[in-house]
N, C-alpha and C positions, 0 to 999 in steps of 0.2 A: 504494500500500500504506500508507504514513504515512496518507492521509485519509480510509482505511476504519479507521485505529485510533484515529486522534482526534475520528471521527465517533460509534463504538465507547465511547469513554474520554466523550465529552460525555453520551452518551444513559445511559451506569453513573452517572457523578456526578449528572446532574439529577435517577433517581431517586431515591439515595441524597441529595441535598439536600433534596428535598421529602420525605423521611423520615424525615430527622433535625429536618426545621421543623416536622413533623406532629406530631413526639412536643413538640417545646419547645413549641409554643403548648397541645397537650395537657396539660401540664404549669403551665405559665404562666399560658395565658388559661382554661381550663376546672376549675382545679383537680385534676384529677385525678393519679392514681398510673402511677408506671412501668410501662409494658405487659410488661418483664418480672418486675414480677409473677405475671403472667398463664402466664408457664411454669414459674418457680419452686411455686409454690403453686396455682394453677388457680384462683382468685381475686382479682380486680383490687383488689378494695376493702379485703382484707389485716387481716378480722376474726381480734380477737386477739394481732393482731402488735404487739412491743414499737412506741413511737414513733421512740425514736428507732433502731433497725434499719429502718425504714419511712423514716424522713427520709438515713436515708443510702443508702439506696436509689435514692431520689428525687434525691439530688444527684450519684450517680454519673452517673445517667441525664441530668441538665441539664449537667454536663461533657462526659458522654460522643457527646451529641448536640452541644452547640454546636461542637466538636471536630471534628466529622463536616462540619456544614453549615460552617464555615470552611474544611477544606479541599476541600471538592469547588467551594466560591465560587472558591478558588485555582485548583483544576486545570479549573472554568470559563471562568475568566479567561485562564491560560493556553494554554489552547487556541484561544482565540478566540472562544469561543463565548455569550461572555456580553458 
């Protein structure tokens, strides 16, 4: 029972690693804006929108994902699976 949950607990964190890496290099490497925008407003690219309400958008988002992919690296790690 434990190695159906930490088999369970690895396969949740890796994808939520690679989606929280997905959105940072989104961010990072391709310049683009926070995909929630995309629910907020129904437009990625956030015409109109003050800058800086859009820049703090964007930095909730690189916290809020490096946040995410640290600890699912953690409970990666601690499980053994990484």
């Amino acid at each position: 029972m434990i190695r159906t949950g930490a088999i369970i607990l690895s396969f949740w964190a890796g994808i939520n690693l690679l989606l929280g890496l997905g959105i940072l290099f989104l961010l990072f490497i391709l310049h683009k804006n926070a995909p929630a925008l995309m629910i907020l407003y129904g437009d990625i690219r956030a015409n109109g929108m003050d800058a800086r309400a859009l820049a703090t958008i964007n930095a909730f988002a690189v916290v809020f994902n490096a946040c995410v992919a640290g600890l699912c690296n953690l409970s990666l790690w601690l499980s053994g699976f990484l």
